[in-house]
Backbone bond lengths (Angstrom), bond angles and torsions (degrees), N, CA, C in turn:
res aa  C-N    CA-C-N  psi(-1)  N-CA   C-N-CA  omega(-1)  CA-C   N-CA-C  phi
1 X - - - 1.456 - - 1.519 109.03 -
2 X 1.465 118.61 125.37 1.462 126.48 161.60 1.681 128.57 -33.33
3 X 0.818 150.38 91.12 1.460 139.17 -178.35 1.696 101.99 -57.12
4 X 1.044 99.04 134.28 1.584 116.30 -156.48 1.455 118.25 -63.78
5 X 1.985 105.09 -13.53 1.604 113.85 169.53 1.717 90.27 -78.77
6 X 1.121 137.74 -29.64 1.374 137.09 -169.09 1.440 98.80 -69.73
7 X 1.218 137.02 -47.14 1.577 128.14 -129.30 1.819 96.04 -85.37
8 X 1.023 108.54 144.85 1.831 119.44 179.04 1.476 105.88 -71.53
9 X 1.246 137.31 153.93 1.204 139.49 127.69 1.295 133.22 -46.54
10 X 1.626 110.06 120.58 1.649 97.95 -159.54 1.934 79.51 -112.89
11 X 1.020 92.47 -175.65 1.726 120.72 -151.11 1.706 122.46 -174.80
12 X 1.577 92.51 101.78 1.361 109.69 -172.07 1.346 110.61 -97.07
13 X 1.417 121.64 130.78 1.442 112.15 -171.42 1.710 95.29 -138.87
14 X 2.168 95.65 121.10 1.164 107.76 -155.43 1.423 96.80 -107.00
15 X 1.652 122.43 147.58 1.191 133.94 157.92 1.081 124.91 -85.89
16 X 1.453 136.83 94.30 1.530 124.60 -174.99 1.725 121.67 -92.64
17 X 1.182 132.84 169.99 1.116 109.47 169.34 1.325 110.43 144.72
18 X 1.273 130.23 168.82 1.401 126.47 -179.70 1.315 114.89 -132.73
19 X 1.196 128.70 82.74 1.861 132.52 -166.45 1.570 116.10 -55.51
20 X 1.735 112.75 5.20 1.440 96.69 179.90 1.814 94.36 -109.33
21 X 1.155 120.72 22.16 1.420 125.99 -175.46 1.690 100.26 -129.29
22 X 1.061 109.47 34.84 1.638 107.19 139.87 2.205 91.88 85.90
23 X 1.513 92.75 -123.74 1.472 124.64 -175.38 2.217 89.25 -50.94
24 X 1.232 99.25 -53.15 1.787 92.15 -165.54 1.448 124.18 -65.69
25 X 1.423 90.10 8.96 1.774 100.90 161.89 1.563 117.10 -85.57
26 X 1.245 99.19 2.42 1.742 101.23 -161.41 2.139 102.37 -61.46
27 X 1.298 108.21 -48.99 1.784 122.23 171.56 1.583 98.19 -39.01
28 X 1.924 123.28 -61.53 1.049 89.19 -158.49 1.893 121.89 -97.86
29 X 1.816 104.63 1.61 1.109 96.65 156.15 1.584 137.86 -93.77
30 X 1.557 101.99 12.73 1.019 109.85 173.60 1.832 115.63 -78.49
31 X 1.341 121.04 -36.41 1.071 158.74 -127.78 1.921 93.79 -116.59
32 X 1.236 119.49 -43.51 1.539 147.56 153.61 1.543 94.85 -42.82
33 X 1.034 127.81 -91.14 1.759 139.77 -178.85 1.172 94.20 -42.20
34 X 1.216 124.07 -66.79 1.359 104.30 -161.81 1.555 124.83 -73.03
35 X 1.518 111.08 -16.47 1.973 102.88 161.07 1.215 104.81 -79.78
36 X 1.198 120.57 9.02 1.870 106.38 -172.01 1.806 96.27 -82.26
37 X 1.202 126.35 -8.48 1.212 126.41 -144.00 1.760 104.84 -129.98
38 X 1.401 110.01 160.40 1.801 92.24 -170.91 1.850 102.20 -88.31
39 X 1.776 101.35 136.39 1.121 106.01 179.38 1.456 125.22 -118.59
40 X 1.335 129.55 143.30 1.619 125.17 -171.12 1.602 117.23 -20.77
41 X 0.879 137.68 148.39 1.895 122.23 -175.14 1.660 98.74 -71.09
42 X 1.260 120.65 -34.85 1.826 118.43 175.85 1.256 102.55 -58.31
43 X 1.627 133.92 0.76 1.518 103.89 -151.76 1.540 88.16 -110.69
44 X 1.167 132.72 146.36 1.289 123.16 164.56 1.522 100.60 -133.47
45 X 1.226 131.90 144.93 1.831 154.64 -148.07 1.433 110.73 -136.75
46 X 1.316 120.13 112.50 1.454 106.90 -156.68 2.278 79.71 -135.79
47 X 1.562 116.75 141.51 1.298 127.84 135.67 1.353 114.16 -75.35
48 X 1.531 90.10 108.66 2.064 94.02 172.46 1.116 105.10 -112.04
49 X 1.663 137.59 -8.68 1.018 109.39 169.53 1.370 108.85 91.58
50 X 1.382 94.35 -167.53 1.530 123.53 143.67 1.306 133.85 -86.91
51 X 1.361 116.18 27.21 1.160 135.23 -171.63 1.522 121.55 -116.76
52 X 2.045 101.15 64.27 1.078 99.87 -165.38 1.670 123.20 -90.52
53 X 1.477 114.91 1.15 1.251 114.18 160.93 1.538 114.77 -50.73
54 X 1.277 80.27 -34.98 2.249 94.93 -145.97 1.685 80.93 -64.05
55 X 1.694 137.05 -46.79 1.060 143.96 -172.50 1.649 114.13 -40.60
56 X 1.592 108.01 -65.21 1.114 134.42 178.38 1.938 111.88 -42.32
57 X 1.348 97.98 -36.93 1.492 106.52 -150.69 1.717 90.08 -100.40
58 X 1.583 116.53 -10.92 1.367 121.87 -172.74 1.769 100.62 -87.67
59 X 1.283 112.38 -22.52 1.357 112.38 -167.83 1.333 127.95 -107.51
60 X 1.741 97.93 11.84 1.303 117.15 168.63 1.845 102.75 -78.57
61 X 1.048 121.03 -35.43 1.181 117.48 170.32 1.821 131.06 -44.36
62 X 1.727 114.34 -19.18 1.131 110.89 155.54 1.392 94.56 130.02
63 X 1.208 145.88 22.98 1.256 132.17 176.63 1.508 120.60 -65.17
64 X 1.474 118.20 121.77 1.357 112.52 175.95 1.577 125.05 -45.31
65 X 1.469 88.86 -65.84 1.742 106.22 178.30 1.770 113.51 -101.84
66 X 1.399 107.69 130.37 1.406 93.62 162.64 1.519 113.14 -114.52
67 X 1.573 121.42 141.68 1.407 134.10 -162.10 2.095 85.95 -107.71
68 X 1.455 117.01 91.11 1.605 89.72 159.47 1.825 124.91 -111.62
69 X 1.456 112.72 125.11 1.549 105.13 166.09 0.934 136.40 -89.53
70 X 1.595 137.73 147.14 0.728 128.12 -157.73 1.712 104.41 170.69
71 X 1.926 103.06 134.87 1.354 91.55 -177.51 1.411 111.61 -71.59
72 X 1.890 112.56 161.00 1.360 137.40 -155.33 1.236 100.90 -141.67
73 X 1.386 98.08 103.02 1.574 101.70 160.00 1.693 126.21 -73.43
74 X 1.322 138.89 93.27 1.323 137.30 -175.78 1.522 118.39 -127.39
75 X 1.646 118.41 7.19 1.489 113.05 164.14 1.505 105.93 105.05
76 X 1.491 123.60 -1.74 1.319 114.59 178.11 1.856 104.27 -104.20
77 X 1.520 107.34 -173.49 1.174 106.69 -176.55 1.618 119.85 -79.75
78 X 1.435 107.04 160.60 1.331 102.53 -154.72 1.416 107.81 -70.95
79 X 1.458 119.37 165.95 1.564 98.66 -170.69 1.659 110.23 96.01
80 X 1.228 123.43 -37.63 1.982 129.84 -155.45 2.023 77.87 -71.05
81 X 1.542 105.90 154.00 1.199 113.38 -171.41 1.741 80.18 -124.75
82 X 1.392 100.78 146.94 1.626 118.55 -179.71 1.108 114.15 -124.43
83 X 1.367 144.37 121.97 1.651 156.35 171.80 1.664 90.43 -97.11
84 X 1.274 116.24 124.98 1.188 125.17 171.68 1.983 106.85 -137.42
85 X 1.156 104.92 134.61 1.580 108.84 173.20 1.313 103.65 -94.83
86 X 1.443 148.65 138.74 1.316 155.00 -158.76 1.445 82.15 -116.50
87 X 1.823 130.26 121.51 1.333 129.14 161.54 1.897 95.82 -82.43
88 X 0.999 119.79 -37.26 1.461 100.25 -169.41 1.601 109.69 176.15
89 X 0.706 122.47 155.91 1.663 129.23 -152.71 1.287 115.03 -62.42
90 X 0.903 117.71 150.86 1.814 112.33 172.17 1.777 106.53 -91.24
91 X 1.024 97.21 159.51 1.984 112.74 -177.61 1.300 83.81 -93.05
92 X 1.606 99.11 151.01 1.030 144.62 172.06 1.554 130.16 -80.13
93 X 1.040 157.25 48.91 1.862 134.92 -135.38 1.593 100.34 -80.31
94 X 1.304 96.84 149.68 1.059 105.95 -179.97 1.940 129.81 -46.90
95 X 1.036 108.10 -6.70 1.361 119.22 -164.82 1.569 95.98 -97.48
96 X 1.046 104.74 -13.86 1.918 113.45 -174.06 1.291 120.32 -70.00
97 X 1.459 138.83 118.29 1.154 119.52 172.00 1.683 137.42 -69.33
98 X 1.467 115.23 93.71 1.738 107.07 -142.94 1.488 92.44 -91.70
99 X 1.298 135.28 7.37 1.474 110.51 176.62 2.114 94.65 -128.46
100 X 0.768 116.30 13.49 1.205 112.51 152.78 1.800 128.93 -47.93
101 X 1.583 89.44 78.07 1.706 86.15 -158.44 1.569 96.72 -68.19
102 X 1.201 160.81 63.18 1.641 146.62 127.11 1.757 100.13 -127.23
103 X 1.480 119.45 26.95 1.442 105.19 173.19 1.259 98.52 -166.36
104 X 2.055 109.21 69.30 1.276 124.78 -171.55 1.176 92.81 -124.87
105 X 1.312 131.37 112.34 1.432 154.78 148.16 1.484 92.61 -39.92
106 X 1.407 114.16 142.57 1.713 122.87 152.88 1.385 109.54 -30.76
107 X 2.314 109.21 -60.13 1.157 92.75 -156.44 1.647 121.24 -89.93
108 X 1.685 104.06 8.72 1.119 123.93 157.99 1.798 129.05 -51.97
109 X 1.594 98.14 -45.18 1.228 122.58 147.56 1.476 150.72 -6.94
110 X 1.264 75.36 -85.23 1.819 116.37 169.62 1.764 99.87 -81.92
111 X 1.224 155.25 -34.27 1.069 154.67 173.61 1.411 91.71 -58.51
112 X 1.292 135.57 -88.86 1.009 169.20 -162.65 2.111 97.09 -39.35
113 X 1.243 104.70 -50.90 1.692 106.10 158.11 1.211 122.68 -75.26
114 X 1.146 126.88 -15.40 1.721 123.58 160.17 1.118 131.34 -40.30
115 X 1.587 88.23 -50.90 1.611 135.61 -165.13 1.481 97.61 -76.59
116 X 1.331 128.98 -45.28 1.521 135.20 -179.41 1.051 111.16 -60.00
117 X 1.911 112.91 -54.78 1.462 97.35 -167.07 1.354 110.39 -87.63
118 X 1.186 113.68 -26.78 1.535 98.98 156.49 1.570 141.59 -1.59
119 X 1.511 89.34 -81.35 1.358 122.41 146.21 1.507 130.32 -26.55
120 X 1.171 108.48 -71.09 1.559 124.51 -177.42 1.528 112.44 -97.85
121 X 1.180 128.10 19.03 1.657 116.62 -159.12 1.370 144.41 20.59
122 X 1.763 92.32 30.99 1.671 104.73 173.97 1.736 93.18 -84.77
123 X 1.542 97.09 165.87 1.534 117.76 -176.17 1.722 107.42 -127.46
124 X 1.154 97.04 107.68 1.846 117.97 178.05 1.433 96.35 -50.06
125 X 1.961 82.56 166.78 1.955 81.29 175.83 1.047 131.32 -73.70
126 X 1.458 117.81 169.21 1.358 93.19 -149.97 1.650 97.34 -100.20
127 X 1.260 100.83 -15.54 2.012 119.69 157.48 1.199 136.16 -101.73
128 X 1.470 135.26 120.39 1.664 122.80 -172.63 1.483 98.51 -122.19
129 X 1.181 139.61 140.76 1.045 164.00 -171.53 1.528 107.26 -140.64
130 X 1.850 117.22 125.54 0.994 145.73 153.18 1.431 123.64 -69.71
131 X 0.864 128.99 97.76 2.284 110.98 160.51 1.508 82.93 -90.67
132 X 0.808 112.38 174.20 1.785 129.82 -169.58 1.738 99.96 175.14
133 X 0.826 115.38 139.22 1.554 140.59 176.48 1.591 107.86 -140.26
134 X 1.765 109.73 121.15 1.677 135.93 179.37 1.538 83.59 -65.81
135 X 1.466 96.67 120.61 1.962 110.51 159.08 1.423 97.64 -93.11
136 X 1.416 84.92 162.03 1.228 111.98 179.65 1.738 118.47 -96.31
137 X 1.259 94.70 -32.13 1.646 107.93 177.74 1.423 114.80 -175.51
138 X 1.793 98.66 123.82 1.204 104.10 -155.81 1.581 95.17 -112.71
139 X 1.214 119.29 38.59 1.736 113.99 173.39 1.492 111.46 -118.02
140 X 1.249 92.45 162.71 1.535 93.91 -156.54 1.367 122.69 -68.79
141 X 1.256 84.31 144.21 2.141 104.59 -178.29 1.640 92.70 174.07
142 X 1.430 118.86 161.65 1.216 123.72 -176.73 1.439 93.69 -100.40
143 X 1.690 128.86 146.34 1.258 126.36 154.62 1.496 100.50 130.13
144 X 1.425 115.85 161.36 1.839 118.74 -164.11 2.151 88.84 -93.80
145 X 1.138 111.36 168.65 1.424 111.73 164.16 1.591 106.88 -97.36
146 X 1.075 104.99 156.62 1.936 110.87 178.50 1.600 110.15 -19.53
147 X 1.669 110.14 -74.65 1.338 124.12 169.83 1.849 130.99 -16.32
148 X 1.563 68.71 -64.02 2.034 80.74 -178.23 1.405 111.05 -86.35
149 X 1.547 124.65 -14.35 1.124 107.94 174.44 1.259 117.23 -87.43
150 X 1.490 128.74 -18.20 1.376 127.68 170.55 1.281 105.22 -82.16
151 X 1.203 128.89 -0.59 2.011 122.50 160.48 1.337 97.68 -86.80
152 X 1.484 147.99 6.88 1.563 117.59 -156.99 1.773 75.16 -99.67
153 X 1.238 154.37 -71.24 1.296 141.23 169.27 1.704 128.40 17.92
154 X 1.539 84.57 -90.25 1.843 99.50 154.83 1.346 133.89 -41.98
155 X 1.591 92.42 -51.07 2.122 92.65 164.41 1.419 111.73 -76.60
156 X 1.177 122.97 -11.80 1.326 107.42 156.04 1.587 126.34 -67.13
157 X 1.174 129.33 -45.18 0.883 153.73 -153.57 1.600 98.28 -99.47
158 X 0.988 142.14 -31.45 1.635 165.18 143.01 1.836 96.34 -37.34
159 X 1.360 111.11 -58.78 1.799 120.18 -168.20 1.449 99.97 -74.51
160 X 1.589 119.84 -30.70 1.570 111.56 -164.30 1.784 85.52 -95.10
161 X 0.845 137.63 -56.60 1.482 118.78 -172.67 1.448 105.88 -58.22
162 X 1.240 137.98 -68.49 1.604 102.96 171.00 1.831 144.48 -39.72
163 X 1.343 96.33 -28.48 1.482 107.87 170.63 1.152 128.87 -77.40
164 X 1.812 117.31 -21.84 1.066 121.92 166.96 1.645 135.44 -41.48
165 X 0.913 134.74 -25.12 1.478 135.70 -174.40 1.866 95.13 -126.98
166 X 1.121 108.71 153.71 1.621 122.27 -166.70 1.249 82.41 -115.31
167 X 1.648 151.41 0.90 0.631 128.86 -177.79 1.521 120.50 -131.50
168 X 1.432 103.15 74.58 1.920 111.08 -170.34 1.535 109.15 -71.79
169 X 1.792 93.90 157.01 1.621 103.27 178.71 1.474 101.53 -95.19
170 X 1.230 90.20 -125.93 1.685 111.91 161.52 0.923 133.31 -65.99
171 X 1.783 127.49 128.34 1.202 111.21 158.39 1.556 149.97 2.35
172 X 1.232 121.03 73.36 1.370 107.00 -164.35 1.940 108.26 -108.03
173 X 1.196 127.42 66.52 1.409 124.32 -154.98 1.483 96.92 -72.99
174 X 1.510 154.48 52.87 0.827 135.50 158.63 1.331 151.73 -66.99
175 X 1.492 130.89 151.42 1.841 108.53 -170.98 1.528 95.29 -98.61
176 X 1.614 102.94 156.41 1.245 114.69 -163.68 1.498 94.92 -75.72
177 X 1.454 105.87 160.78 1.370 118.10 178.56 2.319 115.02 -37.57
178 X 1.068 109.65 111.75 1.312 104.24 -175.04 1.340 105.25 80.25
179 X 1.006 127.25 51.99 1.747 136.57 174.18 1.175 127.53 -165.05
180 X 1.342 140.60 124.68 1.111 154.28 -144.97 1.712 116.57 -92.35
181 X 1.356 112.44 110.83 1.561 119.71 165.24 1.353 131.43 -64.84
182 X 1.373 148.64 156.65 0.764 139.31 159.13 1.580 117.14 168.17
């Protein structure tokens, strides 16, 4: 067993998304590129899909940081890449369907792991990070639109510069040069 000043920061970086809805495939082909490629040994790159139970139930296992992508609807042009820091989960109301595994919001997600470790006395990450990329069109057809597919590059490249060091400071939620925060 690791002595716990020893143990690395591990770092799960999730693809969300639904590839028969156009733009909301952007998480998991973004997420595709980026395991194709060599990644920090902390970093582990998972296609979840729409498979946001399976997410929830993956991160009981202990991940420090979670990295999730996924397109973001927020009002800019399609294509705009988003760095978002998640302070903490959104509630659920009761009227919500929270185990509807193909219509699990991130922050559906993350509610839904609260609720786990709760339960089990595991401890969520202790960082969540958004990339999010504005679609352009999220109805069905398989495939990214012009926009979002010339951002999946940058969010790659956006996911490997944050993942790079196992060893983060502070909060730093910034949007990449020419990209919109919020």
């Amino acid at each position: 067993m690791t002595a716990p000043s020893e143990q690395r920061t591990t770092t799960l970086v999730a693809g969300v998304g639904n590839i028969f809805l156009g733009d909301d495939g952007f998480g998991v082909e973004t997420v595709r590129r980026l395991a194709s490629g060599p990644l920090p040994g902390h970093v582990e790159a998972v296609d979840i899909g729409v498979r946001g139970v399976h997410l929830a139930y993956q991160l009981l296992d202990g991940y420090d940081t979670l990295v999730l992508i996924d397109a973001t609807e927020r009002g800019g042009d399609p294509g705009t890449l988003y760095l978002i820091e998640a302070d903490r989960p959104g509630r659920i109301t009761p009227q919500e369907a929270l185990l509807d595994g193909h219509r699990m919001s991130p922050d559906a997600v993350l509610a839904l792991l609260e609720t786990l470790c709760a339960g089990t006395g595991c401890i969520p990450p202790r960082r969540t990070l958004v990339v999010g990329c504005e679609p352009a069109c999220v109805e069905e057809g398989i495939g990214l639109s012009g926009p979002v597919a010339a951002a999946v590059p940058e969010a790659v490249n956006m996911v490997l510069r944050l993942v790079r060091d196992d060893e983060w400071t502070a909060p730093t939620a910034q949007p990449a040069v020419g990209q919109a925060n919020n």
